[in-house]
N, C-alpha and C positions, 0 to 999 in steps of 0.2 A: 710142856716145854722140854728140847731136849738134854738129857745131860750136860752136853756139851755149853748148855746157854743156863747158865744160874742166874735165877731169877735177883734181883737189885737187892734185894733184905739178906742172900746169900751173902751178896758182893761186898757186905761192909767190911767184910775182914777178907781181902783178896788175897791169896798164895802169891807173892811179888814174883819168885821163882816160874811162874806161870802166869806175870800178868799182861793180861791183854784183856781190851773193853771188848770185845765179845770173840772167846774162844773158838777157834778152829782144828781141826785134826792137832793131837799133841806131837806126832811124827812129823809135822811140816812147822812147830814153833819153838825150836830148840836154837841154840847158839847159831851152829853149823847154818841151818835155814837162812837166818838175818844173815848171817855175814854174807852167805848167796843171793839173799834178796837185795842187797846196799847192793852188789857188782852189779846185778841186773837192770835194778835202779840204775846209777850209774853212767852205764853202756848205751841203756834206752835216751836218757836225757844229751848225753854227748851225740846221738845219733840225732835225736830229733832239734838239738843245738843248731849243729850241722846244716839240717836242711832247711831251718830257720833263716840262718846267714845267706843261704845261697840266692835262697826266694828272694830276700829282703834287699840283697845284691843284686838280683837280678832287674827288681821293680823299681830299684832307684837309676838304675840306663833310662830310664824315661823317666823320671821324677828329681828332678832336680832341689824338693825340697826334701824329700827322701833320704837322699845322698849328701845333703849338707848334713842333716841329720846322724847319718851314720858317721860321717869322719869326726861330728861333735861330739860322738857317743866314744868311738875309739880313744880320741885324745883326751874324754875325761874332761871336756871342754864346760864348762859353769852357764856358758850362755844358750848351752840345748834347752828349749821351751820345753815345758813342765809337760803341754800334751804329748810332744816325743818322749817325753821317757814317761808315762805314762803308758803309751802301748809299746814300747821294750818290754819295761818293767812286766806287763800283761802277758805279752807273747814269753817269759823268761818263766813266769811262773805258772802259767797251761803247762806249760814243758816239765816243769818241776811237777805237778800233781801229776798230770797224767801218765811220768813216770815212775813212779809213784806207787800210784794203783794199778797197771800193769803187773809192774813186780810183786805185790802184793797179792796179787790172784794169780799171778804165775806161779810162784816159788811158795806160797801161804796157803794157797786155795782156800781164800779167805776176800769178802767184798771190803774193796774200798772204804766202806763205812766203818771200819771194826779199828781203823785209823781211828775213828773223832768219835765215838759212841759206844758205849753195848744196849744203848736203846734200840728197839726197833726202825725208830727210823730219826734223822737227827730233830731235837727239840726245838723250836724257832721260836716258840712264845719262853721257853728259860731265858735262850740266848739275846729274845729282848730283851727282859728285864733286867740281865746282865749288863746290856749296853746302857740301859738308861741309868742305874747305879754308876757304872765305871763313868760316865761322861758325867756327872754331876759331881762325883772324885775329883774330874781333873780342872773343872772349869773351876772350881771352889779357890783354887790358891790363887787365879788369878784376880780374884776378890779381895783374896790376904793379902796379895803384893802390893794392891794400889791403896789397901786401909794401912799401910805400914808408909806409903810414904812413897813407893819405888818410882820408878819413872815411869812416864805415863805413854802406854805401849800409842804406835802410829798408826792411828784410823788408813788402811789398803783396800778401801772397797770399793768394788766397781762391778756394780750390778749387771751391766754387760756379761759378765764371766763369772758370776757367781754361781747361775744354774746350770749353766755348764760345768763349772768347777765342782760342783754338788753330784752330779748325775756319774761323769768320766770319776771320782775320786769313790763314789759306792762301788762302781764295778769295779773298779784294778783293787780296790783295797779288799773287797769278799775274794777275790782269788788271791789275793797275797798272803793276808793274814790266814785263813783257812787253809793255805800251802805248810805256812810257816809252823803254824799249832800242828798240823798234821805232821806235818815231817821231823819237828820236834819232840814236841808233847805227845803226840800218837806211834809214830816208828821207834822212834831212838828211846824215849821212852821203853817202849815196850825190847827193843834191841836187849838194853840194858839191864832190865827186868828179866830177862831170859836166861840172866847169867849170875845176878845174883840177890840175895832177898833183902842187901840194905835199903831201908828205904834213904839213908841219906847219899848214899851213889847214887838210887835212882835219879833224886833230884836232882844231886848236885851236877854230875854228870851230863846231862841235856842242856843245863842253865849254861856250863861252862863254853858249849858248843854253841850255845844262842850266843850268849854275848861274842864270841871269836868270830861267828859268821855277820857279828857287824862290824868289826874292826877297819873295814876302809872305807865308814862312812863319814862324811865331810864334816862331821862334828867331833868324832872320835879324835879326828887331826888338831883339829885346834883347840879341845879339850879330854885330853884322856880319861879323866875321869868320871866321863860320861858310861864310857864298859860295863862300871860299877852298876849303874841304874841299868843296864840291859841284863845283869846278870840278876839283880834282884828283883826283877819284874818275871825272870826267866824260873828263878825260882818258888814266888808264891803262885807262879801258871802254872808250873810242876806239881804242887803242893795240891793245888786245886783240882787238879786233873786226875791224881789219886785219889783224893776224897771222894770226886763225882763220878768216877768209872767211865770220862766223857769229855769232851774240850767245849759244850755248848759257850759256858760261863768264859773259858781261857779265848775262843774266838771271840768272843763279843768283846772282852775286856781289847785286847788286840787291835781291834777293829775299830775301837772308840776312840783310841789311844792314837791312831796313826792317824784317823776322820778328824780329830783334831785338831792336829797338827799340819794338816792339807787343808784345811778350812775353815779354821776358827783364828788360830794366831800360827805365829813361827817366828823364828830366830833366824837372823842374817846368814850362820850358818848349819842352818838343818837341810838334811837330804832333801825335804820337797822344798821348793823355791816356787811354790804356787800363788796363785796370789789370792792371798786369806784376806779375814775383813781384817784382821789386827796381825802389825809384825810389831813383836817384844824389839827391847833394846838388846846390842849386843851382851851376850852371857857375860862377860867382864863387868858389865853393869847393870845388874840387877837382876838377870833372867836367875840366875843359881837357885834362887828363894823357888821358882815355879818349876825350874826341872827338880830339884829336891825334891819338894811334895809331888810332884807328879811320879817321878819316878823310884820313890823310894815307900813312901806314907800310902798313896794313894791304891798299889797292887796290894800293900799287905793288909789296908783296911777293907778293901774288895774281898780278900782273902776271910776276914772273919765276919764280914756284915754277908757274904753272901751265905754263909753257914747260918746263920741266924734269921734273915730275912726271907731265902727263900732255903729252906730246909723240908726234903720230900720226907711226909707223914706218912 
C-alpha cells in the first residue's frame, strides 16, 4: 500500500492537521487548496444552476405543467406537489455533487470517493446495517408516544402512491443525503481539519454549518427550536465520521432519518408534504416528545451502539 494510503489500524489515531479519509498529494491539501477548491466548487454549481434554469424554462413553453411548477417553486408556494419538488430537489443536488467532485479532482487531484471513505471502495453492507439500526432508532418513540397516551397520529395511506412514493423518495433521498454527508462531513470537514487539530472545531464547526443550511425550512419557521436537533444530529455524524475515517454509517443514519419522514409519518409542517402512511398531530400537540427522541436521543445512541455493535476487529 502506498504511503500515501495508511492502512485502517494506522488511521485510529489520525493527524487532524492532515485529515482526510484517504490522502492525496500533501501540496494540493493545505488551507490555500480548500479555500480554491470551495470557489471552484462554487463557480461550477452557479454555472451548472444556470443552465439548469434555462433548460427547465425553456421545457415548460411547452409544458404547461412544467411551468405552473416553476412559478410554485419561485413563490415558495405550499401547494407544489411533492413529485415537483422531488425532481427540483434531484436536479439541485446532481448539481451540488457533481460540483463537488469536479473540484475535488481539479484542485485536490484526489477521486471523488476520498469525500465519503478511505475504504477502497464505499462499504454498502456497513451502510445497511447502519440504516436498519438508525430506522429502528427513530420508529421506536413513536411506540413511546402512543404508550404515553399522545394523540393518535392520522392513518394517510393510499396504496395508489405508496410505491411510487417508495421508489421516487429512494432515489432523490441517496442523492441528497450522500450530497449533504459529502459536502459536510466529507469536504468541510476535511476543509477544517486542514487548518487545525481541534477536534472540537472540527466537529463543531461543520454541525454549525449543517444546521444554518437548514434555517429556511418550513419547520424551522414555525418552530426555531428545531436548529437545535439539526445541529445535534450534525454533531454525532461529525463525531462518527471521525471515528470511522468514512460517512458509510453518517449516510445511512441520513438517509433513514429523511426515508422516514417522506414515508413513514410527518408533521403538518415539515419540508416533505408527501403523502406518508401516518401524519403526527401538529408539533404544538404532542409531536415534541418524537422530534426529541428522534432528534436528539436517537443520533447519539446511533453514535455509541454503532461503536459497539458493529465495531471493525
Amino acid at each position: 500500500m502506498p504511503d500515501s494510503m495508511p492502512s485502517r489500524a494506522q488511521a485510529k489515531e489520525p493527524q487532524f492537521r492532515h485529515f482526510i479519509f484517504a490522502p492525496g498529494p500533501q501540496d494540493r491539501n493545505h488551507p490555500g487548496s480548500y479555500a480554491l477548491s470551495f470557489l471552484v466548487f462554487v463557480l461550477i454549481a452557479l454555472g451548472l444552476e444556470g443552465l439548469a434554469d434555462s433548460a427547465l424554462f425553456a421545457l415548460s413553453i411547452d409544458n404547461r405543467g412544467l411551468g405552473d411548477a416553476l412559478s410554485l417553486l419561485a413563490a415558495r408556494d405550499a401547494h407544489l406537489g411533492w413529485r415537483w419538488l422531488f425532481l427540483f430537489f434531484g436536479v439541485s443536488y446532481s448539481i451540488i455533487a457533481l460540483s463537488l467532485g469536479v473540484a475535488v479532482r481539479l484542485v485536490h487531484n484526489r477521486k471523488p470517493l476520498t469525500l465519503l471513505t478511505d475504504r477502497r471502495r464505499f462499504d454498502l453492507t456497513r451502510a445497511f446495517k447502519g440504516f436498519i439500526i438508525y430506522s429502528l432508532l427513530l420508529t421506536a418513540p413513536l411506540g413511546v408516544y402512543l404508550w404515553l397516551g399522545g394523540s393518535a397520529p392520522r392513518l394517510h395511506f393510499d396504496p395508489s402512491e405508496l410505491a411510487q412514493l417508495l421508489i421516487l423518495s429512494c432515489l432523490l433521498l441517496t442523492i441528497q443525503t450522500s450530497t449533504e454527508e459529502a459536502l459536510f462531513r466529507g469536504y468541510l470537514t476535511q476543509f477544517v481539519a486542514s487548518m487545525t487539530d481541534s477536534r472540537a472545531i472540527i466537529v463543531m464547526l461543520p454541525s454549525l454549518l449543517f444546521m444554518f443550511a437548514h434555517f429556511d425550512n418550513p419547520e424551522v419557521g414555525h418552530h426555531p427550536q428545531v436548529l437545535g436537533f439539526y445541529f445535534a444530529f450534525g454533531a454525532f455524524m461529525s463525531l462518527i465520521a471521525l471515528r470511522e475515517r468514512g460517512l458509510e454509517l453518517t449516510i445511512a443514519a441520513h438517509f433513514s432519518n429523511n426515508l422516514v419522514n417522506s414515508v413513514l409519518f410527518r408533521t403538518p409542517d415539515g419540508i416533505f408534504q408527501t403523502p406518508t402512511i401516518f401524519v403526527l398531530p401538529d408539533t404544538q400537540h404532542g409531536a415534541p416528545l418524537i422530534a426529541s427522541l428522534s432528534g436528539l436521543l436517537a443520533p447519539a445512541i446511533y453514535w455509541v451502539l454503532t461503536a459497539v455493535v458493529l465495531a471493525e476487529r
